[in-house]
N, C-alpha and C positions, 0 to 999 in steps of 0.2 A: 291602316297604319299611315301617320303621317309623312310623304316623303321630306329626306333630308332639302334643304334651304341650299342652292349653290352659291356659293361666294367667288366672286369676280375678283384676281387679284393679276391678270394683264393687261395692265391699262395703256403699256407700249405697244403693243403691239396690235390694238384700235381700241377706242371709245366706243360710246354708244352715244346716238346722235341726241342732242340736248331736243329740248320741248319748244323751245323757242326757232331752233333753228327744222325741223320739222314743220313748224307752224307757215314758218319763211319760207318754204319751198313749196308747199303743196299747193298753190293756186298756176307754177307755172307748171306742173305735171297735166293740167287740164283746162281751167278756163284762161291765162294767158299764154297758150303754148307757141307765141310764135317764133319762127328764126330771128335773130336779131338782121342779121342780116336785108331782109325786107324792107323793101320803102313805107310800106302800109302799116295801119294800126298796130294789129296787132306785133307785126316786126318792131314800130319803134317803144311797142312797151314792152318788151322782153330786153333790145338793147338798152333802154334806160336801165331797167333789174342788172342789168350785166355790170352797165358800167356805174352801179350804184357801190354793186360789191367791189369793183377793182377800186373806190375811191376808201372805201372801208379798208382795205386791207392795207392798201397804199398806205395810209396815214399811222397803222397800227404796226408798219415798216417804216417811217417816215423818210417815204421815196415819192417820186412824181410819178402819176397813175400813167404813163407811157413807159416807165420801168418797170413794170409789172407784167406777166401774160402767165395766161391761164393754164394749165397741163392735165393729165389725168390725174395725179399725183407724182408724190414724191420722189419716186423712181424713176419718172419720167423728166422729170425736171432736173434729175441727178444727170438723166445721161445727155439731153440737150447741154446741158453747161459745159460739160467735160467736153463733146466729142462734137458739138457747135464749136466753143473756143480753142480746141484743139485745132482744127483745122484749120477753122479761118487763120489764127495766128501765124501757123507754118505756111501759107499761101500768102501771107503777108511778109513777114519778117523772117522767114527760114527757120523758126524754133522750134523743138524738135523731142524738148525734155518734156517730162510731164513727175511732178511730184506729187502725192499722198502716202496719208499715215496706213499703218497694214492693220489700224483698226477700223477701217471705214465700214460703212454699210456696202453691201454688194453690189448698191446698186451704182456706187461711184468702183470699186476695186472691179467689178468683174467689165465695166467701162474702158476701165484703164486701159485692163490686160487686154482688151480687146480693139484698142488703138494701138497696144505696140506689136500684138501677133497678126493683124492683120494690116494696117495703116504704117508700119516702120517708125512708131513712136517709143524715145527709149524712156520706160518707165524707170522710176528711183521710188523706195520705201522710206520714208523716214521712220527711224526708230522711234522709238515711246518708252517711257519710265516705265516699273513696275506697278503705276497706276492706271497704265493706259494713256497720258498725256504726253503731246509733241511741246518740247520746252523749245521757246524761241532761238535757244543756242542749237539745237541742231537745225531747224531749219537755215538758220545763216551758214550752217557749215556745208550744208548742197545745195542751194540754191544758186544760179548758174547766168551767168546771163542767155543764153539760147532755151531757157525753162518757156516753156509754152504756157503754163497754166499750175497751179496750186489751190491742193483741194484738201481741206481738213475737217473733220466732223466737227459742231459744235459740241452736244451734248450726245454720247456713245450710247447708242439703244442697247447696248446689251450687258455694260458696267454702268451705266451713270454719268462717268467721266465727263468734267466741261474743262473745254479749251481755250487756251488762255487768246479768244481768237482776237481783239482787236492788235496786239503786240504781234502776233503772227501776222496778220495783215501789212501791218505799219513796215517788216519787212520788205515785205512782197513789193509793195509800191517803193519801195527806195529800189530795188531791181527793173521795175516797169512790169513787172508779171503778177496779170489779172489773179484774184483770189479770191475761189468758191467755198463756199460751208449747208453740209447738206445740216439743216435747223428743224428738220421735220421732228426728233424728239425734243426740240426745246421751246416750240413757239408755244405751247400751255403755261411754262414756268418760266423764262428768262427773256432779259432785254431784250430786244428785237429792231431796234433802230439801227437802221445799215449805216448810217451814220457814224454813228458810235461807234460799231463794230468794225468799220471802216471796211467793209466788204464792197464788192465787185459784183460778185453772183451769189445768191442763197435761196436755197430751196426749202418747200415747206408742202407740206400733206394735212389736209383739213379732219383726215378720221383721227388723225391720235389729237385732235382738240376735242372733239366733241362734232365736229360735222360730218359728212358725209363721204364715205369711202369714192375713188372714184373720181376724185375732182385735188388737183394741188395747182401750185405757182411757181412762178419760177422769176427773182429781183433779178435783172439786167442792168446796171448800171449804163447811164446815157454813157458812149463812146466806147463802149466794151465792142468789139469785131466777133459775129457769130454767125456761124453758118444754119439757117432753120437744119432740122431732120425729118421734116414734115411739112412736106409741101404738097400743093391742091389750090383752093382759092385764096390764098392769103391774109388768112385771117389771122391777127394779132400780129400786126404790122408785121403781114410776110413771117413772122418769124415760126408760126405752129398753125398751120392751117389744120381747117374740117370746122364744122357746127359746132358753138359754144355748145355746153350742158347748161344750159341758163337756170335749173332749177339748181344741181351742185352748186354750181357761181354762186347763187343766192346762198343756198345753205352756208357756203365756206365765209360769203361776208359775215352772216348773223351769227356763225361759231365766231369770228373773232371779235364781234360785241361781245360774246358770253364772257369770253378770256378774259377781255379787260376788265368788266363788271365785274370779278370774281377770282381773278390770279391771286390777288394778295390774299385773301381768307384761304385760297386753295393752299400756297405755297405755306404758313404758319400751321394749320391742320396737317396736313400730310407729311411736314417736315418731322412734328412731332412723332408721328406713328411709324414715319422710315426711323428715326433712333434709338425708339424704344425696339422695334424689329430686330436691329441690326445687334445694339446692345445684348438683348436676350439670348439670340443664335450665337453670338459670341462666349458668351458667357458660360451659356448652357448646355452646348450643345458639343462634345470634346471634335476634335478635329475639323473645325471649323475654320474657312479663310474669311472676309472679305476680298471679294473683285473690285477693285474700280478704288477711287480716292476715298478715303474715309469724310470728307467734308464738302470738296469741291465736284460734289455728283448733283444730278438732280433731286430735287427733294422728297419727289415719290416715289425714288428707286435704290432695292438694296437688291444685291446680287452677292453669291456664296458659293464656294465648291465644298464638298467635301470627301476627305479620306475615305474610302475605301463604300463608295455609295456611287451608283450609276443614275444619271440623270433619267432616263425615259424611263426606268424602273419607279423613281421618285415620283415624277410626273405623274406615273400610270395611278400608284397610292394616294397620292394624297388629289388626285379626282374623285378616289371611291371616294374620298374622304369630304366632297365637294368641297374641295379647292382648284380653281384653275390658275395653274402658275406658266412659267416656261422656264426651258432651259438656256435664254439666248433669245437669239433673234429670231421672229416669230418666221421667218422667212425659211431657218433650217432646224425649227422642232421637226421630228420625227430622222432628219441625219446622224447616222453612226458616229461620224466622225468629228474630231475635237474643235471646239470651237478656232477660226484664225486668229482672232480679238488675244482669247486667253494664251496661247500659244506666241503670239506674238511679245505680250507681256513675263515671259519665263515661265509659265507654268507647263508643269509636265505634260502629257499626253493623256494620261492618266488622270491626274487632277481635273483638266480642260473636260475630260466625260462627266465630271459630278457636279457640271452648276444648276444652279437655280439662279433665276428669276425671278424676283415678286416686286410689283408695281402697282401703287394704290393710285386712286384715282377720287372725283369729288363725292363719290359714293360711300366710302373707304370708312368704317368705322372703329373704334378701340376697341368694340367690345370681337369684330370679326377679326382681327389681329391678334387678340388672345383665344381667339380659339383656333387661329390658324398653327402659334404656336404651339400651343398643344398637342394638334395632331402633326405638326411636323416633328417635333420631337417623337413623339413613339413610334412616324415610319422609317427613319433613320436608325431606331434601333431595331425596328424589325428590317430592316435590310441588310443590317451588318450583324444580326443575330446568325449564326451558324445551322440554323435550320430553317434561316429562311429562303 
């Protein structure tokens, strides 16, 4: 019997490493494995590879390659920015607030709360529409001058939601308070010049493009005050000491060749299959919500609750069904409890247990979108069927 075909439809919550960027790494897993660090050959060809890729990524931020340093990922670069520029600021200037949305990713919210219950930093939430978006009229309404730092997701892994971040910034700096944006689900599909963006700090994670789990970044803007969280020998100008991973490094520059090579065919493709998606569950499917913006989300991402369906029940079906979805953030699949994201945005408690997730990627075909359909329709009514 032939087994069933799995179809991949969580593309948030990591990629799978491209061909090219595998290609890119594997000569320094063996024959150039040296430290960069070294005076010797081998040393100075693995720092070349290193700072080949900070000059690649630098430009694809269009920042100066000393704005840039390397992290394990996106998490980690979430908590260096927060609880770096948290400190240093109030050791400088006595400031004391700290602002983000209560959609963030964990790995800036459980940051936060962990600068004010243990460090005496008074955290503030800024509210968010029933989109999930911080509109620049509330952030003027708490913003403070003694704010130590301001942190707002770009593109929300768990709705889609993108925020309106250069107007949130343009704020920030008429108060003089630095402002971060964790960008880890938006570097595949949206702008990325800090620039533009008029950011401070932005954080980025190489697996959800297409490179390697293991390896992210973290934009410093020149005169931003931060304290490393990891220190040792000093490496990445003092700010993140220990041994680069010079094969990630490489990987993470040649994923963000892929993206450029490729965003726009990706973002036109997948845009199309998120609205046909969203359209059909809409339509078809009775007690159906949309999460997140209906327009200003990312373009591979539709997210749903619905009436009277339990998400990890959902989950569990439409796996037999080989589909791999999520309920959220890939960080609290398999948790009980309701999403903060949707909770934050009004939904009940109730509601918050029945989302779904589905996220294409450049793999993502119409024909596995209509058969996802499909079976999502017939587990939602076998779930709400009374003998099921």
């Amino acid at each position: 019997m032939k087994k069933k075909q799995l179809i991949y439809l969580d593309y948030s919550a990591t990629t799978p490493i491209a061909e090219p960027v595998i290609k890119a790494m594997q000569p320094f897993f063996s024959i150039d494995f040296g430290n960069p660090s070294s005076i010797h050959q081998f040393g100075q060809k693995a720092e070349s590879a290193l700072e080949n890729a900070r000059d690649q990524i630098s430009a694809h931020l269009g920042c100066n390659s000393r704005e840039l340093i390397f992290t394990s990922g996106g998490t980690e670069s979430d908590n260096l920015a927060l609880r770096g520029v948290a400190l240093a600021r109030r050791k400088k200037h006595g400031t004391n607030h700290i602002l983000i949305s209560p959609v963030e990713h964990h790995a800036v919210s459980s940051t936060a709360q962990q600068l004010a219950e243990l460090f005496g930093f008074e955290l503030e939430y800024l509210e968010v529409d029933k989109t999930g978006i911080v509109s620049p009229e509330m952030l003027r309404s708490k913003i403070r001058s003694d704010t130590a730092l301001v942190s707002i997701i770009y593109a929300n892994n768990e709705i889609g939601s993108i925020n309106p971040i250069p107007e949130l910034a343009k704020i920030c700096h008429e108060y003089s308070v630095p402002f971060h944006s964790d960008a880890v689900q938006a570097t595949a599909y949206l702008p990325l010049k800090v620039s533009e963006l008029n950011l401070d700090l932005l954080s980025i994670g190489a697996h959800k493009f297409y490179g390697p789990k293991g390896i992210g970044a973290l934009f410093i803007k020149q005169g931003i005050e931060i304290f490393p969280m990891q220190t040792g020998g000093g490496h990445e100008w003092g700010l993140r000491s220990g041994t680069p991973n010079v094969p990630y490094i490489v990987g993470m520059g040649e994923a963000i060749k892929f993206v450029e090579s490729h965003q726009s065919e990706w973002i036109t493709h997948l845009q199309k299959l998120r609205d046909k998606l969203i359209h059909y569950v809409l339509e078809n499917i009775p007690d159906s919500q949309l999460t997140g913006h209906p327009t200003h989300r990312l373009p591979n991402h539709a997210s749903f609750v619905f009436e009277g369906v339990d998400s990890q029940k959902l989950l569990m079906l439409l796996d037999v069904e080989g589909f791999a979805c999520s309920s959220g953030s890939a960080c609290k699949t398999g948790n009980p409890l309701p999403s903060d994201v949707l909770l934050a945005m009004g939904f009940s408690p109730e509601l918050a247990l029945s989302s779904l997730r589905v996220t294409l990627g450049k793999d993502t075909t119409e024909e596995q979108i209509d058969q996802f359909l499909v079976s999502l329709e017939k587990v939602i009514k076998k779930i709400r069927s009374p003998k099921s």
